[in-house]
KOLLUM-88802 format. One record per residue (C-alpha): residue number from 1; residue in three letters; chain; x, y, z. Coordinates in steps of 0.05 Angstrom, whole numbers, plus 5000, padded with zeros to 4 digits. Each point is the difference from the previous one (the first is absolute). Example, Ala and Ser with C-alpha at 12.3 -4.5 7.8 and 13.67 -1.06 7.14 Angstrom:
residues 2
+-----+------+-----+------+------+------+
: seq : type : mol :    X :    Y :    Z :
+-----+------+-----+------+------+------+
:   1 :  ALA :   A : 5246 : 4910 : 5156 :
:   2 :  SER :   A : 5027 : 5069 : 4987 :
+-----+------+-----+------+------+------+
END
This chain:
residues 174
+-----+------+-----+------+------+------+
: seq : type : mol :    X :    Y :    Z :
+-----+------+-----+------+------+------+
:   1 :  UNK :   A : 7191 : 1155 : 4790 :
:   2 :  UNK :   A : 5065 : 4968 : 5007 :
:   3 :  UNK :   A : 5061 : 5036 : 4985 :
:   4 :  UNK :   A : 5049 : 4936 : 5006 :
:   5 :  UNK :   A : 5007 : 4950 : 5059 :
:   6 :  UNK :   A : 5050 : 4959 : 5028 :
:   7 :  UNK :   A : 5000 : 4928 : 5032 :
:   8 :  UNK :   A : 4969 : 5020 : 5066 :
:   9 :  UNK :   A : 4981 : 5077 : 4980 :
:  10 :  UNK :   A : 4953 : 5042 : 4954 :
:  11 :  UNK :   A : 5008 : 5068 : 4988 :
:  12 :  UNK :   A : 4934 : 5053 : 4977 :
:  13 :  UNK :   A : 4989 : 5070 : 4996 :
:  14 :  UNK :   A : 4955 : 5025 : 5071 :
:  15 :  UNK :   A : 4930 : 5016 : 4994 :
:  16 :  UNK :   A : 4959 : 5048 : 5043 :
:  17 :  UNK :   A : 4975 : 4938 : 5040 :
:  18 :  UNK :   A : 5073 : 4996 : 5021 :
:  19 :  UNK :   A : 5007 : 5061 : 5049 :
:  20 :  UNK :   A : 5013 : 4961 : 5067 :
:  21 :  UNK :   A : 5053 : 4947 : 4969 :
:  22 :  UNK :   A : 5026 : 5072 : 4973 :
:  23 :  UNK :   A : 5009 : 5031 : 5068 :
:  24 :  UNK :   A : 5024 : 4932 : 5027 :
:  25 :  UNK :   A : 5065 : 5012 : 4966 :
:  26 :  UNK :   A : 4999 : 5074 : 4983 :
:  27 :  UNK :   A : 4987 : 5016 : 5076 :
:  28 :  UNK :   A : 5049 : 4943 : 5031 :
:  29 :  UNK :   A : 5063 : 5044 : 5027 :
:  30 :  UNK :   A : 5038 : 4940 : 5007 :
:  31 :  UNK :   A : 4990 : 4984 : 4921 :
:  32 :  UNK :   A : 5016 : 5069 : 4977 :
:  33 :  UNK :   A : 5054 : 5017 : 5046 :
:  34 :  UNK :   A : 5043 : 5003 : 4928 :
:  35 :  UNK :   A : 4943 : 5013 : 4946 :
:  36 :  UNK :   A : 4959 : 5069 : 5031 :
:  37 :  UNK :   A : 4970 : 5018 : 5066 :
:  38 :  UNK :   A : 4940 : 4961 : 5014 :
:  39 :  UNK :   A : 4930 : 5030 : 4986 :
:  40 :  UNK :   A : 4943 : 5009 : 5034 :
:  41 :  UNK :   A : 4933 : 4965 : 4985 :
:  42 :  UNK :   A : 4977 : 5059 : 4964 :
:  43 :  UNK :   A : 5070 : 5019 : 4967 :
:  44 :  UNK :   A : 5002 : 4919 : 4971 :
:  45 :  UNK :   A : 4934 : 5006 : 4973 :
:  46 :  UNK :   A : 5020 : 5062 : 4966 :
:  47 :  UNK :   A : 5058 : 4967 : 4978 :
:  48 :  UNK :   A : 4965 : 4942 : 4971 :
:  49 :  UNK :   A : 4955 : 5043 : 4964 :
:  50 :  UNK :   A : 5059 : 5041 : 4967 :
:  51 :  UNK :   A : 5028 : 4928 : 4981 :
:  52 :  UNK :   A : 4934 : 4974 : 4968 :
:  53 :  UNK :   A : 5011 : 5065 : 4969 :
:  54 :  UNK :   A : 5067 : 4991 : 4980 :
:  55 :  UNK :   A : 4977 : 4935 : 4964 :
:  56 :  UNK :   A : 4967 : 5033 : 4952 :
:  57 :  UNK :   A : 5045 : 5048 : 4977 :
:  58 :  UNK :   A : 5062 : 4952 : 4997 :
:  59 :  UNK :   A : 4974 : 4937 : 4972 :
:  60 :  UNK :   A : 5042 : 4944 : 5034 :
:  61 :  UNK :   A : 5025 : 5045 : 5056 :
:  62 :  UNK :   A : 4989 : 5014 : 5068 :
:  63 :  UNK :   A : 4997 : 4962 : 5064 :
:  64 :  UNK :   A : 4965 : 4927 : 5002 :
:  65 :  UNK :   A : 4972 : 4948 : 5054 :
:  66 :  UNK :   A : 5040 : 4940 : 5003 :
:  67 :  UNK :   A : 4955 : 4943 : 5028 :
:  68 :  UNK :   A : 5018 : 4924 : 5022 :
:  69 :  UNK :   A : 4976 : 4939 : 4952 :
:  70 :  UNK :   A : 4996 : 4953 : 5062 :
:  71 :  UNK :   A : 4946 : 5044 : 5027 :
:  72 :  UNK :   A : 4988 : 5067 : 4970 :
:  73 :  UNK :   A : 5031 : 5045 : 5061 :
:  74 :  UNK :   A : 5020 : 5067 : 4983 :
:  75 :  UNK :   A : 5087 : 4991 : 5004 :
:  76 :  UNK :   A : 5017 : 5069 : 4984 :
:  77 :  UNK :   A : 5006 : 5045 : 4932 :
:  78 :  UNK :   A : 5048 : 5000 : 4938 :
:  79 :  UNK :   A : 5018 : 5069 : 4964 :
:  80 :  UNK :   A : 5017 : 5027 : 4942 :
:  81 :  UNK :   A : 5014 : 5074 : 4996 :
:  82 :  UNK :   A : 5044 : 5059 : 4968 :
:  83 :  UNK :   A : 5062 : 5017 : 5040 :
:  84 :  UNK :   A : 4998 : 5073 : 5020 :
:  85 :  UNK :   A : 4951 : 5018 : 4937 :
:  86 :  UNK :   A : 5046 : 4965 : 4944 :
:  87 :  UNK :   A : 4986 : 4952 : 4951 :
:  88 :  UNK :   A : 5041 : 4954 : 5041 :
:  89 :  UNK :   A : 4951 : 4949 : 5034 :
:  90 :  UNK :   A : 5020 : 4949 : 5070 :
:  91 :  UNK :   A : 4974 : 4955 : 5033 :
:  92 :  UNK :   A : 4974 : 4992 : 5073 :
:  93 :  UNK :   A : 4975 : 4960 : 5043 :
:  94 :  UNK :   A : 4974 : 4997 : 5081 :
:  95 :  UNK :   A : 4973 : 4932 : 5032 :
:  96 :  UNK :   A : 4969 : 4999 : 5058 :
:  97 :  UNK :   A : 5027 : 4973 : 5065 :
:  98 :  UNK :   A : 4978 : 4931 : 4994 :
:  99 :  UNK :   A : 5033 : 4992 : 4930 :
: 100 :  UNK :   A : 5067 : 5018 : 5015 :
: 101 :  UNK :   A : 5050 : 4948 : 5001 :
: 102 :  UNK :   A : 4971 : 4943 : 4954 :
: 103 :  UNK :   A : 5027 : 5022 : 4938 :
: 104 :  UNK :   A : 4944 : 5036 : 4968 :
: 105 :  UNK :   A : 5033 : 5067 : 4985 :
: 106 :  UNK :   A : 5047 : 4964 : 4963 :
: 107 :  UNK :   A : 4948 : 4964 : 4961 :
: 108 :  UNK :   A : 4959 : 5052 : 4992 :
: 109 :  UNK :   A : 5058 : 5055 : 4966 :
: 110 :  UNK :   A : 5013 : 4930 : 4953 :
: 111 :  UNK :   A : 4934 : 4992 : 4981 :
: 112 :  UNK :   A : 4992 : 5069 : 4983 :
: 113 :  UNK :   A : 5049 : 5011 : 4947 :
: 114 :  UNK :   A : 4960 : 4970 : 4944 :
: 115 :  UNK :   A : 4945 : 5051 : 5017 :
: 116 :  UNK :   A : 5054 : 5054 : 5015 :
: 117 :  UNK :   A : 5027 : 5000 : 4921 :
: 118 :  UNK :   A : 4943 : 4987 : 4964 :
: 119 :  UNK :   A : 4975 : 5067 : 5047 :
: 120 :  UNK :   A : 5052 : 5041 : 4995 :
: 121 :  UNK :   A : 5042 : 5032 : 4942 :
: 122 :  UNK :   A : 5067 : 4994 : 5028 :
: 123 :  UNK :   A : 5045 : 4955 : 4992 :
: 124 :  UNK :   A : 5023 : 5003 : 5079 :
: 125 :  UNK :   A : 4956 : 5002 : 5062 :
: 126 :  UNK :   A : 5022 : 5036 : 5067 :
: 127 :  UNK :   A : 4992 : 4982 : 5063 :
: 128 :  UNK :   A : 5007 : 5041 : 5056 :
: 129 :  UNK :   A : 5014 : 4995 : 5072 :
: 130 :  UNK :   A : 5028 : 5036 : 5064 :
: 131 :  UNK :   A : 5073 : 4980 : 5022 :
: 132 :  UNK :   A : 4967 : 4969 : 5066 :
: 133 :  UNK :   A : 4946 : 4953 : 4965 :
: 134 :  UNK :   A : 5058 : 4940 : 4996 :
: 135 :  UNK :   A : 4944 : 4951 : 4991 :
: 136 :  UNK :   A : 4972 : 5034 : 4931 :
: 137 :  UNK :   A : 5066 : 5004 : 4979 :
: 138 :  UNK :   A : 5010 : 4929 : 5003 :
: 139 :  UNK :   A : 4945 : 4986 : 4961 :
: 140 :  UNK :   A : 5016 : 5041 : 4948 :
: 141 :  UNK :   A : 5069 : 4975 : 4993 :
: 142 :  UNK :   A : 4967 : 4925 : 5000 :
: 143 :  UNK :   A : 4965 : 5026 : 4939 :
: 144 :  UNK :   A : 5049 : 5023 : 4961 :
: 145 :  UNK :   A : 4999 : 5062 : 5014 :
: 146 :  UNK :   A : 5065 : 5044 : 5005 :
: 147 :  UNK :   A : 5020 : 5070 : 5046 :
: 148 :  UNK :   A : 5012 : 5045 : 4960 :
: 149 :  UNK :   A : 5000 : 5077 : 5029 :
: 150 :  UNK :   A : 4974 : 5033 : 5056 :
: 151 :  UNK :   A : 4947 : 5065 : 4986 :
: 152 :  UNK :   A : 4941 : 5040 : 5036 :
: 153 :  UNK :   A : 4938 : 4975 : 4992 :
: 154 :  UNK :   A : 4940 : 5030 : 5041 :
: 155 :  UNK :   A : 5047 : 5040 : 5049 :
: 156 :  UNK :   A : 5037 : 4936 : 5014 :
: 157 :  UNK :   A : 5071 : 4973 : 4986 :
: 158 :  UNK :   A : 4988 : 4929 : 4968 :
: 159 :  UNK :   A : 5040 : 4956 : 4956 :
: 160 :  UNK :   A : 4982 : 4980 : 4940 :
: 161 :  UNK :   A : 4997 : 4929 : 4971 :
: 162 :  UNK :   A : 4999 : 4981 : 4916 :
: 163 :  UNK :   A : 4969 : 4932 : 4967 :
: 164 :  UNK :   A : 5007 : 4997 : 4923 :
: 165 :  UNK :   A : 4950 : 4980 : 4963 :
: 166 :  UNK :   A : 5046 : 4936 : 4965 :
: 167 :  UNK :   A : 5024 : 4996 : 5072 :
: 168 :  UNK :   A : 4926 : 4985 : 5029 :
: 169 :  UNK :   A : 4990 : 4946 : 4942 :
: 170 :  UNK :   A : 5056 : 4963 : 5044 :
: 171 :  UNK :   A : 4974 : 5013 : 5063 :
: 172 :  UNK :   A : 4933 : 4969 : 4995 :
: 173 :  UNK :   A : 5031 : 4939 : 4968 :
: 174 :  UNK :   A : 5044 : 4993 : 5068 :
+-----+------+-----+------+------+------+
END
């Protein structure tokens, strides 16, 4: 099931089948160096298990596969999830290594927003990212997004990044 695409991506929630595309990203150091510390084989497929999980007890929510069009490889995942327990939801994203630099974060956070606000409640969506992750930051700014304030999340300082829902109705236009 589709959750919303883009010109060159599709986004779905993972399936048990999934477990080694999982660990491709979930144990990558290089791709979490600003998300979590990588995870084992056996610590992913736990962690795919509490996010199939997850799925069912927040509808909408939870961390998805993002796949190619062209030819159906496994780019990376797209997340939706409370910040620090709150009813306040962001948005995330990792790609793997051979997606960076074309543009497809970018595309991916536009193409999301439709889902985003029919999914969530609020009328703003967070984003949030380390001080060091330049790269995500620039994304988010190309989206619309805006800094707002800097907070602990997880044990980590990060700052934190707004999009308004009237906002996002621009920023897919663009």
């Amino acid at each position: 099931m589709t959750l919303f695409e883009s010109e060159r991506l599709y986004v779905q929630p993972f399936t048990k089948d999934d477990a080694d595309i999982f660990f491709t990203l979930n144990g990558d150091a290089e791709i979490m160096q600003y998300i979590r510390e990588p995870k084992s084989k056996e610590e992913s497929d736990a962690f795919l298990d509490e996010n199939l999980n997850f799925y069912n007890s927040h509808p909408g929510l939870g961390r998805f596969a993002v796949f190619t069009k062209d030819n159906n490889s496994f780019a990376g995942t797209f997340s939706l999830l409370s910040v620090n327990n709150s009813e306040q939801i962001h948005l995330g994203y990792a790609l793997l290594k051979p997606f960076h630099g074309k543009g497809l974060a970018t595309e991916l956070v536009k193409a999301s927003l439709e889902y985003v606000f029919a999914t969530i409640s609020s009328e703003t969506i967070q984003a949030l990212t380390v001080a060091e992750n330049i790269a995500s930051q620039k994304v988010l700014l190309k989206c619309g997004f805006t800094f707002t304030h800097t907070m602990d999340h997880g044990g980590d300082e990060v700052m934190v990044y707004e999009l308004e829902k009237s906002k996002a109705q621009e920023t897919r236009i663009k």
